[in-house]
C-alpha positions as a LaTeX table, in Angstrom:
\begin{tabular}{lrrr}
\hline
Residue & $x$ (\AA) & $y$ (\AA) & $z$ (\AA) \\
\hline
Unk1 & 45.99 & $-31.32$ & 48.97 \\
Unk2 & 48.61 & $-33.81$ & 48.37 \\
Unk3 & 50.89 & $-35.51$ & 50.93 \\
Unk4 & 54.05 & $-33.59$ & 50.25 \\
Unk5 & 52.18 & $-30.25$ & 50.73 \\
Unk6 & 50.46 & $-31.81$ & 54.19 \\
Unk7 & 53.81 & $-32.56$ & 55.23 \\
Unk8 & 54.52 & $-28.78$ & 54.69 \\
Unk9 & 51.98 & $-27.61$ & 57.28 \\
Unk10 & 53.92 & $-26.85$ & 60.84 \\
Unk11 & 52.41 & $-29.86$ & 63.57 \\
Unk12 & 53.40 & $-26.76$ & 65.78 \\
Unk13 & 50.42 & $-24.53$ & 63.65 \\
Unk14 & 47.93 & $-27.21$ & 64.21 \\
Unk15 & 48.29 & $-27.83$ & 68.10 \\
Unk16 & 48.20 & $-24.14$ & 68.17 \\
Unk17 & 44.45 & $-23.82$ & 66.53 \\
Unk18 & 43.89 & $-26.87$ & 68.65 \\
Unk19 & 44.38 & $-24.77$ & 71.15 \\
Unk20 & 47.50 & $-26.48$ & 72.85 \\
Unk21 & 49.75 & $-24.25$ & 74.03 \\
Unk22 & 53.66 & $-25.47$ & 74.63 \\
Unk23 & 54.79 & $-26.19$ & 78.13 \\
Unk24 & 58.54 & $-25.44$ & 77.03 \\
Unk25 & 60.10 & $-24.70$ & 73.57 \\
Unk26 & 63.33 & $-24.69$ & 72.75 \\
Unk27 & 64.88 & $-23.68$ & 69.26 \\
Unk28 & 64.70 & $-27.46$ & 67.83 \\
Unk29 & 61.66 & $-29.07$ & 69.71 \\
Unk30 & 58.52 & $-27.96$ & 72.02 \\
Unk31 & 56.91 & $-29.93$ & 74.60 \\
Unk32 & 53.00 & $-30.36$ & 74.30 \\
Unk33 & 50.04 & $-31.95$ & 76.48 \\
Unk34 & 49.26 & $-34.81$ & 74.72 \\
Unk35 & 46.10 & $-34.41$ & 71.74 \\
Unk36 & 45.41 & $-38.13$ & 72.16 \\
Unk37 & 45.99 & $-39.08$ & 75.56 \\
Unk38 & 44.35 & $-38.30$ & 78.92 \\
Unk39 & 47.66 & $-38.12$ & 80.82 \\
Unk40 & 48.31 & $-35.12$ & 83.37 \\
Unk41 & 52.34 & $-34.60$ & 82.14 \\
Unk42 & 53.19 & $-33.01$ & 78.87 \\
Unk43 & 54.40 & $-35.89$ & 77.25 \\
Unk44 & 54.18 & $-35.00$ & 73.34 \\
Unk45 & 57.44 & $-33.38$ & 71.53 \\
Unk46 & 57.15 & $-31.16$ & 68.24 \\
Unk47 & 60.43 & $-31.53$ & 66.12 \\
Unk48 & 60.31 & $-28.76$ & 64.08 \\
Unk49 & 63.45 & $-29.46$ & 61.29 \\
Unk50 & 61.26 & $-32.97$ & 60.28 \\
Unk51 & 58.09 & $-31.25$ & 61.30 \\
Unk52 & 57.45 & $-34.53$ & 63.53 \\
Unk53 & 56.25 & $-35.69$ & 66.43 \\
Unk54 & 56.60 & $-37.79$ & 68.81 \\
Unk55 & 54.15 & $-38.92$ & 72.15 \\
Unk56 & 55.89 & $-40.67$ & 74.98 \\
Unk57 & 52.46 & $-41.53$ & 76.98 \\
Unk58 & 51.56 & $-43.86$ & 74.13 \\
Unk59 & 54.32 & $-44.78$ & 72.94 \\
Unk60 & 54.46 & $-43.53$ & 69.16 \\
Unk61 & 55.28 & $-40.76$ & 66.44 \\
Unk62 & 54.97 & $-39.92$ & 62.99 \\
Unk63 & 54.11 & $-37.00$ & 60.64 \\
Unk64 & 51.18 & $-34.74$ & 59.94 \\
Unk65 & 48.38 & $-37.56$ & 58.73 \\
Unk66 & 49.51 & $-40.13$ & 61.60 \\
Unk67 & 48.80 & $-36.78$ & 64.28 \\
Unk68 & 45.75 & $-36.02$ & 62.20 \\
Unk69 & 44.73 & $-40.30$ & 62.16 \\
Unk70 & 44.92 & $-40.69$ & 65.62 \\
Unk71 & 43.23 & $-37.61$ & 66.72 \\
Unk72 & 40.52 & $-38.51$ & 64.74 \\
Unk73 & 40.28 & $-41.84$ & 66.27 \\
Unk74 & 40.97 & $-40.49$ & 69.73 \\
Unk75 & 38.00 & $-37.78$ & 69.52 \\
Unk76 & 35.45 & $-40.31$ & 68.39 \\
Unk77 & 35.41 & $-39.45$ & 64.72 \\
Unk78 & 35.92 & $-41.18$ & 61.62 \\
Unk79 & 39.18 & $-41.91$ & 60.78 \\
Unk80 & 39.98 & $-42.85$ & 56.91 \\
Unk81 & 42.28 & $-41.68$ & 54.63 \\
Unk82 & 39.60 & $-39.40$ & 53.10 \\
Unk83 & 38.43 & $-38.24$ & 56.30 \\
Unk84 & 42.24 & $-37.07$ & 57.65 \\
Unk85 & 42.84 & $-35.58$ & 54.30 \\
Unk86 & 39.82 & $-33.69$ & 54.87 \\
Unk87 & 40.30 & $-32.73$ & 58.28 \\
Unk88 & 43.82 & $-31.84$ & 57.62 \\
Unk89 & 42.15 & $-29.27$ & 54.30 \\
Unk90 & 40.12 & $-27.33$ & 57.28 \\
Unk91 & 42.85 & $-26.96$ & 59.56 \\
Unk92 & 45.49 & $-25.42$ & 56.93 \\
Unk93 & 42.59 & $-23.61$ & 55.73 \\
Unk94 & 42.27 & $-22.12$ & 59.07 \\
Unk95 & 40.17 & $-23.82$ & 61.41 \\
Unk96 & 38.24 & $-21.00$ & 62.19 \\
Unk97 & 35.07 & $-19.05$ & 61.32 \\
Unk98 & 35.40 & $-16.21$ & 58.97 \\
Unk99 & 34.46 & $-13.43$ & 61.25 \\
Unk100 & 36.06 & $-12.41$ & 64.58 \\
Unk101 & 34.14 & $-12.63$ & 68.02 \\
Unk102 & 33.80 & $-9.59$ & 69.82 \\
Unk103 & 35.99 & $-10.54$ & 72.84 \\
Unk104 & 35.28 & $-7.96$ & 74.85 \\
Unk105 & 31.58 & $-8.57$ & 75.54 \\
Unk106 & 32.74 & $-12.17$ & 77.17 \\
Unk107 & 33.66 & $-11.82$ & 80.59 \\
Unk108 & 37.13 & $-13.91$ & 81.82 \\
Unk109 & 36.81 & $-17.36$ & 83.18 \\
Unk110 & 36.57 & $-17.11$ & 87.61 \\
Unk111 & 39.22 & $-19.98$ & 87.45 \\
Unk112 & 41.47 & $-21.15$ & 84.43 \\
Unk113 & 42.20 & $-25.08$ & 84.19 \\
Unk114 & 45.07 & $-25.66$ & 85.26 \\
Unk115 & 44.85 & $-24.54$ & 88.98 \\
Unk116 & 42.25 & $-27.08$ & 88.85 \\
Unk117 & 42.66 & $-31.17$ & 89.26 \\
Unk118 & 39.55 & $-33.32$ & 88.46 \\
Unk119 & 40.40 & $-36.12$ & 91.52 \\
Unk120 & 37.25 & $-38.20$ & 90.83 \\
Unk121 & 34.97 & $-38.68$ & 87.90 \\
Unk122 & 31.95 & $-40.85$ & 88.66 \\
Unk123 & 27.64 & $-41.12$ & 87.69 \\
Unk124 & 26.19 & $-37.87$ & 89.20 \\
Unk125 & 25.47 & $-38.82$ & 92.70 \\
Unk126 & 25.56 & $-36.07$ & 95.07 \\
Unk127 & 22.19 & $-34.61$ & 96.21 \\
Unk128 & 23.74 & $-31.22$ & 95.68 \\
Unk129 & 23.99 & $-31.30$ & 92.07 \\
Unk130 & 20.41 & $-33.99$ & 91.92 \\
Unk131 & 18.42 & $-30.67$ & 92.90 \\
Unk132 & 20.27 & $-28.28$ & 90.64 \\
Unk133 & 19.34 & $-29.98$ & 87.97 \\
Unk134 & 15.74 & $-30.26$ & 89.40 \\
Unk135 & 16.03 & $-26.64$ & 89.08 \\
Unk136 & 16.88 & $-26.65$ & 85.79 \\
Unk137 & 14.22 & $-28.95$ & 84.88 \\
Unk138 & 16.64 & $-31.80$ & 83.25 \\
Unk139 & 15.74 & $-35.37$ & 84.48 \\
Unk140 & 18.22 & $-37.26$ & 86.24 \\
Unk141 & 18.51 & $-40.05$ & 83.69 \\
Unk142 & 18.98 & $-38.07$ & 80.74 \\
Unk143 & 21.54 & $-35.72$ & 82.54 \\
Unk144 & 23.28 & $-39.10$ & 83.37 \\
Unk145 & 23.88 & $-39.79$ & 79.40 \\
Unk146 & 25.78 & $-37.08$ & 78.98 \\
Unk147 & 27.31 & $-35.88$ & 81.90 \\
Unk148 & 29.21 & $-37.37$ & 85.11 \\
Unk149 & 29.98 & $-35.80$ & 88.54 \\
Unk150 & 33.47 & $-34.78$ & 89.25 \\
Unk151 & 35.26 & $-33.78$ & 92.28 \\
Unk152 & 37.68 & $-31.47$ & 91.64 \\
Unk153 & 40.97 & $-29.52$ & 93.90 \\
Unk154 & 41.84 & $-25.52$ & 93.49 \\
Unk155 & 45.25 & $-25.04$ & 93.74 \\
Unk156 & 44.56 & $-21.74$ & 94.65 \\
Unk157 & 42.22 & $-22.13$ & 97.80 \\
Unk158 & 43.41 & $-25.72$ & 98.48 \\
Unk159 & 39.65 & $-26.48$ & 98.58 \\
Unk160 & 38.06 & $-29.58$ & 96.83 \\
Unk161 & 34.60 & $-28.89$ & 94.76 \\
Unk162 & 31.73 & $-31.09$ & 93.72 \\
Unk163 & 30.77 & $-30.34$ & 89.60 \\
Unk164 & 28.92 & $-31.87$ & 86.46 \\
Unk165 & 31.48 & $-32.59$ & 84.38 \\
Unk166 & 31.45 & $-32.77$ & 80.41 \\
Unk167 & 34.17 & $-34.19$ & 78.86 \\
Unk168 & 35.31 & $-32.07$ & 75.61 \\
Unk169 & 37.30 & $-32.77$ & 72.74 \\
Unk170 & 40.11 & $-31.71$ & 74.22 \\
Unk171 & 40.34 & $-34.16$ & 76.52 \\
Unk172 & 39.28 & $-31.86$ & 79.55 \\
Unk173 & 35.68 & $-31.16$ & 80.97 \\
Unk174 & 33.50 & $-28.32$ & 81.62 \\
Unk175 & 32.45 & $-28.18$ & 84.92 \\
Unk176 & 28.77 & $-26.69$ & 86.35 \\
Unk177 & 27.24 & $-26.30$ & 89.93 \\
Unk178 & 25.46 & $-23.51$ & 91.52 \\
Unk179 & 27.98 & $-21.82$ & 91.64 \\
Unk180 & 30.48 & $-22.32$ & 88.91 \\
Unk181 & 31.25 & $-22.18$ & 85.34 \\
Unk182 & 34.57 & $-23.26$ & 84.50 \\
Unk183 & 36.67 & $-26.09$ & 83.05 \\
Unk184 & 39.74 & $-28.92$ & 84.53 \\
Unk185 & 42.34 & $-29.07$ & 81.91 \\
Unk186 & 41.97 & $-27.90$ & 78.56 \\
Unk187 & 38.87 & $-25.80$ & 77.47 \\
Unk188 & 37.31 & $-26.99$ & 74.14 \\
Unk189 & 33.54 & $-27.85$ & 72.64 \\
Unk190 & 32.06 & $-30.85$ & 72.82 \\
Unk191 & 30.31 & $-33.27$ & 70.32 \\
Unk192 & 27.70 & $-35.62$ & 70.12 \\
Unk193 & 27.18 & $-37.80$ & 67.34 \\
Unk194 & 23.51 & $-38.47$ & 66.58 \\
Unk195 & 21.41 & $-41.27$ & 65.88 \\
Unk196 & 22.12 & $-42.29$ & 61.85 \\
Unk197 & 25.77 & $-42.75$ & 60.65 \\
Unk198 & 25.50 & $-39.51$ & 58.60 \\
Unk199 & 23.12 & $-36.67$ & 60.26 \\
Unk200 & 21.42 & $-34.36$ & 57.69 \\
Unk201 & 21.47 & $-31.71$ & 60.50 \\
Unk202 & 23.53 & $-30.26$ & 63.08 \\
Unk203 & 23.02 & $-27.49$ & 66.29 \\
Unk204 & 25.28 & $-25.50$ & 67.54 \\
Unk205 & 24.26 & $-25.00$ & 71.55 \\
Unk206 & 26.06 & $-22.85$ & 73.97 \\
Unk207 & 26.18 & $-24.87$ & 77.12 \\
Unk208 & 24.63 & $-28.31$ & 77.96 \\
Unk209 & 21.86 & $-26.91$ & 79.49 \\
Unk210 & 20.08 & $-26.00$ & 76.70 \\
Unk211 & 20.91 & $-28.93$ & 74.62 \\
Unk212 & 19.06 & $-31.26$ & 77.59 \\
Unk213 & 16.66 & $-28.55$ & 77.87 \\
Unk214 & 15.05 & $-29.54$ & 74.36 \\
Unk215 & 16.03 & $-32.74$ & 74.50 \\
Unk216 & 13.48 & $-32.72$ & 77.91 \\
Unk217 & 10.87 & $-30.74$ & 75.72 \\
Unk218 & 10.79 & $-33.69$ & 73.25 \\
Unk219 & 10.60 & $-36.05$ & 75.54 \\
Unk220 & 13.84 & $-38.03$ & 74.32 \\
Unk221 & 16.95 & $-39.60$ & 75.08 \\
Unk222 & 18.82 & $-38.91$ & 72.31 \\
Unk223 & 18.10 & $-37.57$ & 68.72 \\
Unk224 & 19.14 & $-37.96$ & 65.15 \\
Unk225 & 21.09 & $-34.66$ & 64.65 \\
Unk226 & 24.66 & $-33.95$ & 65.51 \\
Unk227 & 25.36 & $-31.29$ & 68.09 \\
Unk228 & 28.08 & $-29.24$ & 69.45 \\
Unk229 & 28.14 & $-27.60$ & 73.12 \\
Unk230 & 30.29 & $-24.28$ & 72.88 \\
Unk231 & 30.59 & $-23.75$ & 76.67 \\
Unk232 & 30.91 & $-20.47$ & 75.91 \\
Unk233 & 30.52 & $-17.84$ & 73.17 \\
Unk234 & 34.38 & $-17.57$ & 72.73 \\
Unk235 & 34.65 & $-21.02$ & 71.87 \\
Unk236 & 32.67 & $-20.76$ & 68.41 \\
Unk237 & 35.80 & $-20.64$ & 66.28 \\
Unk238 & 36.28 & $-24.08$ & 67.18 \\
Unk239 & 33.26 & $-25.16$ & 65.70 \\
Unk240 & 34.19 & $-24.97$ & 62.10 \\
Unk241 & 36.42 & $-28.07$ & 61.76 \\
Unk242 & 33.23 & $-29.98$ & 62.62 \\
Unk243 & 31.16 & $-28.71$ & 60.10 \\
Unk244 & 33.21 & $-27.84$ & 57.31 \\
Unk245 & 32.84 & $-30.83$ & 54.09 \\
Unk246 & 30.39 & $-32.91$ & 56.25 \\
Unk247 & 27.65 & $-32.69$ & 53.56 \\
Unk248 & 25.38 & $-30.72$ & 56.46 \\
Unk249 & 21.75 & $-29.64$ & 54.83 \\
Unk250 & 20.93 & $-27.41$ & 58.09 \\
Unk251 & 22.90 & $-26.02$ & 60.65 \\
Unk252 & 20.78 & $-24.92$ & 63.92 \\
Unk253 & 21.68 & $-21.96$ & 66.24 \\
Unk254 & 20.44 & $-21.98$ & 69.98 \\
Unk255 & 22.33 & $-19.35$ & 71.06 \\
Unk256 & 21.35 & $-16.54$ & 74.06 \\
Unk257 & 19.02 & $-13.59$ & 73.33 \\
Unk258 & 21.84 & $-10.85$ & 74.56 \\
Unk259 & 24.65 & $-9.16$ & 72.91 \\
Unk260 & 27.31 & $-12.28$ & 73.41 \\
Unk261 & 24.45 & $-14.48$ & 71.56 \\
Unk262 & 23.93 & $-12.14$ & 69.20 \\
Unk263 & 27.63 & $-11.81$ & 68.48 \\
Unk264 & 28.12 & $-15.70$ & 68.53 \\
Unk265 & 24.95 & $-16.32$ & 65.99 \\
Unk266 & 26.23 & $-13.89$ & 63.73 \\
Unk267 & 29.57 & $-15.25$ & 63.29 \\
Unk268 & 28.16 & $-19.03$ & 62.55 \\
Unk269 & 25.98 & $-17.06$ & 60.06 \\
Unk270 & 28.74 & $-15.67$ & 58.42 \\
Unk271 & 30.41 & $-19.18$ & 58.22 \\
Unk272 & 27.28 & $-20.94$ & 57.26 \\
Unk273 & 27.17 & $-18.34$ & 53.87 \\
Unk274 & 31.09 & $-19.15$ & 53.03 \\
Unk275 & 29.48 & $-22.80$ & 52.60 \\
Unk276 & 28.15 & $-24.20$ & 49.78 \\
Unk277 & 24.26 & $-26.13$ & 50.36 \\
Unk278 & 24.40 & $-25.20$ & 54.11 \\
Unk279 & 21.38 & $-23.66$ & 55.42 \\
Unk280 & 21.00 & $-21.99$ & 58.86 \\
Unk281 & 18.00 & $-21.26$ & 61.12 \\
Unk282 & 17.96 & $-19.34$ & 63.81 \\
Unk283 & 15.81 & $-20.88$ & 66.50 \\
Unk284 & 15.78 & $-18.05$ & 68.95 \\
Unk285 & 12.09 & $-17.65$ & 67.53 \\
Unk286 & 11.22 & $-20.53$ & 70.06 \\
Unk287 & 12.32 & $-18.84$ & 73.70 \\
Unk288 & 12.33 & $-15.48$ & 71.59 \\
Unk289 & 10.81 & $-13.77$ & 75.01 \\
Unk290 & 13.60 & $-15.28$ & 77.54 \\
Unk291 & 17.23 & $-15.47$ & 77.89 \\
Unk292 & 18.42 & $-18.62$ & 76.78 \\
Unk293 & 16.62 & $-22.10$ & 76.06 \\
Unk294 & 16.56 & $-23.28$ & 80.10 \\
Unk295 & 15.28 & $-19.98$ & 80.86 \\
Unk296 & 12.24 & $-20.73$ & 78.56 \\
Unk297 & 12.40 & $-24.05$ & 79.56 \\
Unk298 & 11.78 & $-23.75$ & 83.16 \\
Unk299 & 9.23 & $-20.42$ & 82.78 \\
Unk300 & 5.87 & $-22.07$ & 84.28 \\
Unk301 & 3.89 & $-20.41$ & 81.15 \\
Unk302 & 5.99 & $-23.00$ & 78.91 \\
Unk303 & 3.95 & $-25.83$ & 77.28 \\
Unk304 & 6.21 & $-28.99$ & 77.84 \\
Unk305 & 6.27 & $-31.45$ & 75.59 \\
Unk306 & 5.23 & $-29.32$ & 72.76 \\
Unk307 & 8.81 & $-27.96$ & 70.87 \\
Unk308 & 8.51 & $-28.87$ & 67.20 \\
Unk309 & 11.33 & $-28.77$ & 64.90 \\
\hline
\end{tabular}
């Protein structure tokens, strides 16, 4: 794809499989949360006769690649010209997985983001969420890489709420406790980059959970794949920017043994075929008799330390 033709692609057409809905539009310009900045306000403008933009909580502008350059650089990722040409190929292309999620089987969020206000985000602390994740069977420590502890205010009760927080690449965070599951901001997946600069392998998980489940099982801080954290079964269209022209050899599903999972693993499967060299594997063999990963994680008849890959 050359420049001119990049330039052709609607900014407006990418926020929107971003996921970032505008706060007002007008005929020549619509007002945007930022895609590269943490601020509160709406403070990014779509032009849509120059097909630019412009972000007043930085300050700066430009066209398609300078969007696509700094979101790149914003979310963690590599940033050269090959890689924004590339990233900019998967998002005209689509962005999303060839197959369709079943929405119905997902049940609506209890509380949408933005009746929520994360106050406070801080190392997890509170004895609260200490023992939930004794529950869960996830140390301390390595909860502590990866998540924080945020307090958070509903609009709607006028209450204020104690969560693990997990920043996503959307610049908001899904949020966990005993008894929550929902998100502050903007919902999105998140990634982790793994140990070399160019994994040969990356899983797909659908909450956190289960990611620091196994990483508990083999008794490590960290490993040498790439992973992505759904958050929930609706969000596996976002996936595919991630993986698409990364030079992946395996792709690894974790997903739930129910119809949602079943659903979610099939439409990764589908993607996984539409690319060339990419191999995936299933690994629902391993809890094959439980719900999700924690579940089998927790069960007392579980052998710890003994999950080989």
């Amino acid at each position: 794809m050359d420049k001119d033709h990049a330039d052709s692609i609607a900014i407006s057409e990418i926020l929107d499989k971003l996921q970032i809905q505008p706060q007002h539009s007008g005929k020549a310009k619509a007002l945007y949360h930022s895609p590269f900045s943490k601020e509160k306000q709406p403070s990014f403008w779509v032009y849509f006769k120059t097909n630019t933009w412009y972000d007043y909580a930085i300050p700066a502008g430009g066209d398609l690649h300078e969007l696509a350059w700094r979101y790149l650089r914003f979310a963690g990722e590599a940033y050269t010209p090959v890689d924004v040409e590339r990233w900019i190929v998967n998002m005209a292309r689509g962005g999303l997985l060839t197959e369709q999620l079943d929405k119905s089987i997902f049940p609506p969020n209890e509380v949408d983001g933005p009746f929520l206000t994360a106050k406070s985000v801080e190392q997890i602390r509170f004895i609260g969420l200490i023992k939930y994740l004794e529950g869960l069977g996830i140390p301390l420590s390595l909860a502590r890489r990866y998540a924080t502890e945020l307090k958070v205010f509903n609009h709607k009760t006028g209450k204020t709420f104690i969560a693990i927080g997990i920043e996503n690449e959307n610049g908001g965070h899904e949020l966990r406790n005993p008894f929550f599951n929902g998100f502050v901001q903007q919902r999105g997946i998140t990634f982790f980059r793994g140990k070399p600069p160019r994994s040969s392998g990356i899983h797909v998980f659908k909450d956190i959970f289960d990611f620091l489940s196994v990483l508990t099982q083999l008794d490590c801080q960290a490993w040498e794949h790439d992973t992505i954290i759904l958050h929930a079964n609706s969000n596996a269209a976002l996936a595919a920017p991630y993986i698409q022209h990364y030079d992946y050899k395996t792709l690894y599903t974790w997903m739930d043994n129910d119809p949602a999972g079943q659903s979610t693993t099939n439409v990764l499967h589908g993607f996984v075929r539409s690319q060339p060299g990419l191999v995936h594997l299933k690994m629902n063999r391993v809890y094959e008799d439980f719900l999700s990963v924690n579940a089998w994680h927790v069960a007392p008849e579980t052998r710890k330390n003994h999950l080989k890959l």
